[in-house]
C-alpha positions in Angstrom: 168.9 155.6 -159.4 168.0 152.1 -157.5 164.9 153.5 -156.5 163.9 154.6 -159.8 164.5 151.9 -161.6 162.4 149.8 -158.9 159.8 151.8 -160.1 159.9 151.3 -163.5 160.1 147.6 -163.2 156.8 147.9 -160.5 154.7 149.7 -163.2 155.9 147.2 -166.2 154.5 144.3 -163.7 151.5 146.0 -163.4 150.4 146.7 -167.1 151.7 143.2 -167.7 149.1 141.9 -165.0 146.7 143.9 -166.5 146.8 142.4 -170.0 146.8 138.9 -168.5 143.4 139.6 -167.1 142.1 141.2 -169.8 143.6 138.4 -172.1 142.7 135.5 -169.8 139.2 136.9 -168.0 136.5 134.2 -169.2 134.6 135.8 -171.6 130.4 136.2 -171.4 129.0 134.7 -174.6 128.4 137.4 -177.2 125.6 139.1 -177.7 123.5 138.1 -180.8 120.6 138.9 -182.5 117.9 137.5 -180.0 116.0 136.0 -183.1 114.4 132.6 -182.6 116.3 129.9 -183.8 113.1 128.9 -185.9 111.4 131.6 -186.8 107.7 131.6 -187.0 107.3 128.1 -185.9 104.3 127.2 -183.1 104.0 124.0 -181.1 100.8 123.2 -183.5 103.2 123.3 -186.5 105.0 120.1 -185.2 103.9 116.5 -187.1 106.9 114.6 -186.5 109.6 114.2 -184.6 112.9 112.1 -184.1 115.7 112.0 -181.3 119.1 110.4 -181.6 121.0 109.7 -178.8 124.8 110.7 -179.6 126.7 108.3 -176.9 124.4 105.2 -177.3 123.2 105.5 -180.7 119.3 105.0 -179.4 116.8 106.5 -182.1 113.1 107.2 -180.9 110.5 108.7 -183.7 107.3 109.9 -182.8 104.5 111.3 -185.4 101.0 112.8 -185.6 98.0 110.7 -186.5 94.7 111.7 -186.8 95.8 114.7 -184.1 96.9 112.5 -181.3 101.1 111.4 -180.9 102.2 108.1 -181.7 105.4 105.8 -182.0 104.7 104.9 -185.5 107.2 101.5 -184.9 105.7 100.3 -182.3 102.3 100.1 -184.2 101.3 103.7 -183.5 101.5 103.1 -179.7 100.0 106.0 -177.5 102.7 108.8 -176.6 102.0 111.0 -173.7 100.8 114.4 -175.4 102.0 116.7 -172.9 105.5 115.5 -172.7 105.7 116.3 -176.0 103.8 119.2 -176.2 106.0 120.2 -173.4 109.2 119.2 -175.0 108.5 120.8 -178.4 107.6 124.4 -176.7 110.8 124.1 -175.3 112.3 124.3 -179.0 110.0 126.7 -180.0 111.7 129.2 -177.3 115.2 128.3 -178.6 116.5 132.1 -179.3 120.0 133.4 -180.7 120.4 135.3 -177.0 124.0 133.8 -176.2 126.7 133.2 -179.1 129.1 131.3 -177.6 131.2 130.1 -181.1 131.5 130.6 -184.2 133.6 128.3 -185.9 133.5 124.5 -186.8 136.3 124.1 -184.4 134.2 124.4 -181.4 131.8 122.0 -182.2 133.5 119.1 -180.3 134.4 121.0 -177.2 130.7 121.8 -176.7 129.5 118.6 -178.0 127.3 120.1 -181.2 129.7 118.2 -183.6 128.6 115.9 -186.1 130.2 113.1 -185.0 130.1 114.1 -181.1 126.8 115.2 -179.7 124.6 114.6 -176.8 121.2 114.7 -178.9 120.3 115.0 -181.9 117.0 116.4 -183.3 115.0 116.3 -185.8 111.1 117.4 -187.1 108.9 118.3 -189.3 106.4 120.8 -189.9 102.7 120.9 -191.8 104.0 122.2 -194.6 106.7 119.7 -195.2 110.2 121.6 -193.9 112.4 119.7 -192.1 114.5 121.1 -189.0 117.5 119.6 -187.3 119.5 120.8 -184.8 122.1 119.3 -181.9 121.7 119.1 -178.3 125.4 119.8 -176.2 126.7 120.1 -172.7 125.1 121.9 -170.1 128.2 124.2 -169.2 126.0 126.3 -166.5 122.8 125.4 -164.7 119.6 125.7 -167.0 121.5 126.0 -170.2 122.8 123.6 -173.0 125.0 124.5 -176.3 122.5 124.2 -179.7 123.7 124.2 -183.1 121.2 123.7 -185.9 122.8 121.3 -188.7 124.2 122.7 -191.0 125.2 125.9 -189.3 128.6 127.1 -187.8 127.0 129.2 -184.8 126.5 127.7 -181.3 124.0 129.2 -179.1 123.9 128.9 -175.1 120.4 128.6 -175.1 117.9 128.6 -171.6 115.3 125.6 -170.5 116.1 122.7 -172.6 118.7 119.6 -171.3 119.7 116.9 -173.0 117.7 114.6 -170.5 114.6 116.2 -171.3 114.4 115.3 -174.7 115.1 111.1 -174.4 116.3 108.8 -176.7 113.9 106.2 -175.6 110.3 105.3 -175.8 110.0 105.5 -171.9 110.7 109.3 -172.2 107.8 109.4 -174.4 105.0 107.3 -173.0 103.0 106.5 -169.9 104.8 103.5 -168.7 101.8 102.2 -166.5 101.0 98.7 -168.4 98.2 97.4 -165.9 96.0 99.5 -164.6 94.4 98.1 -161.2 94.3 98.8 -157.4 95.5 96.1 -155.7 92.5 96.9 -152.7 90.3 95.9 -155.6 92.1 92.1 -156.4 89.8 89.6 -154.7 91.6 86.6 -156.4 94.7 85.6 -158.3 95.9 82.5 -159.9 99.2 82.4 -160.7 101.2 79.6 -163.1 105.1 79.3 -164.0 107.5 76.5 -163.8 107.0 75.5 -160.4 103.2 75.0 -160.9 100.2 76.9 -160.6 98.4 78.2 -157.3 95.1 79.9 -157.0 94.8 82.7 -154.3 91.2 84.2 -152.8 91.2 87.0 -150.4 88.4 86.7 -147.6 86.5 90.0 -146.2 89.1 90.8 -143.7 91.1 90.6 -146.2 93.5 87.9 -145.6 94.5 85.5 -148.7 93.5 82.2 -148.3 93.9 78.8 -150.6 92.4 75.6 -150.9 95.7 74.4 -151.9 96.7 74.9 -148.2 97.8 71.4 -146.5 97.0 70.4 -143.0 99.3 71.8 -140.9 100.4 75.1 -143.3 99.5 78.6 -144.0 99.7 80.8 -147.0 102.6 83.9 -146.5 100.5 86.7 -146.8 103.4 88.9 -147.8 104.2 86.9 -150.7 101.4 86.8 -152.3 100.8 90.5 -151.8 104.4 91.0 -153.0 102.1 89.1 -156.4 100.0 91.3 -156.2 101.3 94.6 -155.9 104.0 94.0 -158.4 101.4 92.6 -161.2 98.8 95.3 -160.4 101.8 98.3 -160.6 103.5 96.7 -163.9 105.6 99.4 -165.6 107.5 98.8 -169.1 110.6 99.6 -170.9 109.0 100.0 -174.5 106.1 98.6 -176.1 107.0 96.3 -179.0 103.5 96.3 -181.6 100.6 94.6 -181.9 102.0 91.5 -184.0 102.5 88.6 -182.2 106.4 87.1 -183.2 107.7 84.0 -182.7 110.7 85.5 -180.8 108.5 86.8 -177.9 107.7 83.4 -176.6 103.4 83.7 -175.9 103.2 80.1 -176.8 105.5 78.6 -173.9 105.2 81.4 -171.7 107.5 81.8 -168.6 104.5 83.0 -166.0 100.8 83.6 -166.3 98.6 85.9 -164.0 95.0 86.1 -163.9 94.1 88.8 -161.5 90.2 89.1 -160.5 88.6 92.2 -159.2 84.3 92.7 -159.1 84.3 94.2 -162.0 87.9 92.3 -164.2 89.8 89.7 -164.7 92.9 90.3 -166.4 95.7 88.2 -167.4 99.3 89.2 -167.6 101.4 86.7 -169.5 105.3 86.5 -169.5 106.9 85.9 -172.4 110.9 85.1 -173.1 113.8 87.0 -171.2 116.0 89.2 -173.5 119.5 88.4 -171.5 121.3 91.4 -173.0 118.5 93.7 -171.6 117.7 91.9 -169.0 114.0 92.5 -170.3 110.8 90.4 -170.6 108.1 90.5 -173.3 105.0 90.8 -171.6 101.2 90.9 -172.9 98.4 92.2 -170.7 94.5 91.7 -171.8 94.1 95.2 -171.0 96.3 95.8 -173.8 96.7 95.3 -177.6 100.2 96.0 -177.7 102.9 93.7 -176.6 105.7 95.4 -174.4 109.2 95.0 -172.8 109.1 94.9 -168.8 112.6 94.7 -167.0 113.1 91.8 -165.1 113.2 93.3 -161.8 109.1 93.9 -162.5 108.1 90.7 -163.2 111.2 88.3 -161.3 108.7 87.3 -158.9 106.1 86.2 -161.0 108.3 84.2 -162.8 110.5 82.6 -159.5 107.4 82.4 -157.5 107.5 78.6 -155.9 105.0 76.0 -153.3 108.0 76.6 -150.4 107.9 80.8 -150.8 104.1 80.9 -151.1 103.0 78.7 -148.0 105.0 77.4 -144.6 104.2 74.8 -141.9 102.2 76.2 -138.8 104.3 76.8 -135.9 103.8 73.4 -133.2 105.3 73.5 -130.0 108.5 72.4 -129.1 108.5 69.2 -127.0 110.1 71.5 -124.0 107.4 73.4 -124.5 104.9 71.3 -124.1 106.1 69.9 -121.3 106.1 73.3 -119.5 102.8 73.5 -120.1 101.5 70.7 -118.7 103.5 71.4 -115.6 101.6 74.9 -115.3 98.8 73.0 -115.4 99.7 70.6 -113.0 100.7 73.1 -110.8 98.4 73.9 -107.3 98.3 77.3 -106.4 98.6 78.1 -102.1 94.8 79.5 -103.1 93.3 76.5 -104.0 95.0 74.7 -101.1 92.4 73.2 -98.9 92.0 74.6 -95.3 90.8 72.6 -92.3 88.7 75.0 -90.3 89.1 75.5 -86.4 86.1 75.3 -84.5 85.5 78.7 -83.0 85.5 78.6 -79.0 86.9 75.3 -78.9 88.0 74.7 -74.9 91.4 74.6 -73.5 92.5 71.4 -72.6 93.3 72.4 -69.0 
């Protein structure tokens, strides 16, 4: 009787494990449809497009003119084509594969909610339609949730993430501001708020100065450091091509000429945004101003006489007196000796 009923309870635990796995097995996302998520549309379509950053609140537009891509608040500042040529065939390819949720009460877990979201997106076509949808977690590699607005349906969908698609203009833009080989700089003269100092760099390629006093030397890696950092300038955002009164051009911070055979172009440094930490800078090579973070221009602007040259190295008195010992000094070499007559008789 014992034994049977030690049975029965064996086979109950069993069915009841069972329907635990079954209940609690994570699920794979239904099968949908497969559709596009925009049916119909081509890259081509495309005319506009706008990015919201859901944590931040950072808002980036970009729009077609005359063919090419543009930030139109910056003043129609060039955007990189093929990032977002690249970006938008990424949403073209957006398909209803994987239906992960169908209800509104899902949104927020997967971050597609209205008021909790990773990205948000938005474009427009040719014709004048206007798209939006939201840009969620990443819950497995080479996936993110999408939910297009007003929709209930979230969608695992393949090859897009979040920090593809950037809230910012440096996502959209070729950040290069000045465009020169430093091998090609054959002068520089530099001015800020220590004073101004003029740099040429002879054929073997040293940089000299007629600022240089008896007894000192210009620090070659400092005025390379010059150099390289003015010649490699990279920027946060550009701003427009208005000056304002704001950005500081009139009592700049730091002025660069650089010279090469066939340029000269000047980089000037405007007023530091302290909340950024970002300078408004203005290149001739440029009709747009821009934002540069600090770290690209800090030694431009903290350049001073005591960092660019240093005294000679002389001789230590110790020194000096060693040397003239060595001098001094008479080898056994040079030591005189008195010859001995060869054959010279015995005294006996």
């Amino acid at each position: 009787m014992t034994e049977k009923h030690n049975r029965i309870l064996a086979a109950a635990l069993i069915v009841q494990l069972i329907i635990s796995v079954v209940v609690f097995w994570p699920s794979r996302p239904a099968a949908a449809s497969g559709e596009p998520l925009f049916p119909g549309l081509e890259v081509g379509d495309v005319t506009s497009l706008t990015i919201t950053d859901g944590p931040a609140g950072y808002t980036v537009s970009l729009s077609q003119v005359d063919g090419a891509w543009v930030l139109p608040e910056a003043d129609d500042y060039p955007a990189d084509e093929s990032k977002v040529v690249a970006v938008l065939a990424k949403i073209v390819a957006l398909s209803s594969d994987r239906l992960v949720a169908r209800t509104d009460t899902s949104h927020g877990r997967l971050q597609v909610a209205e008021d909790d979201f990773i990205r948000r997106v938005e474009f427009q076509t040719q014709d004048g339609t206007e798209y939006a949808f939201l840009l969620g977690s990443s819950p497995i590699y080479g996936a993110s949730h999408v939910r297009l607005v007003g929709q209930s349906e979230t969608y695992l969908c393949e090859g897009i993430y979040s920090w593809e698609v950037g809230a910012n203009a440096s996502s959209w833009i070729d950040t290069a501001y000045v465009g020169v080989a430093i091998d090609e700089i054959t002068g520089l003269t530099l001015e800020n708020g220590s004073g101004t100092y003029q740099f040429a760099r002879s054929e073997e390629g040293d940089w000299t100065s007629e600022q240089v006093a008896e007894g000192e030397a210009v620090i070659q890696t400092e005025v390379t450091s010059i150099a390289s950092q003015a010649s490699s300038l990279t920027i946060k955002e550009p701003l427009g091509k208005t000056a304002l009164s704001s950005y500081g051009m009139e009592e700049p911070v730091a002025q660069l000429t650089l010279v090469t055979p066939d340029q000269t172009i000047t980089i000037i440094i405007g007023s530091l945004d302290e909340d950024d930490g970002t300078y408004v800078v203005r290149s001739s090579q440029s009709d747009y101003f821009a934002r540069a973070y600090d770290y690209s221009v800090r030694t431009l602007v903290e350049a001073t006489r005591d960092g660019l040259f240093e005294p000679l190295a002389t001789p230590t008195p110790e020194q000096t007196a060693t040397s003239q010992a060595e001098e001094q000094t008479v080898t056994p070499e040079s030591t005189p000796v008195e010859d001995t007559p060869e054959g010279t008789p015995d005294d006996d």
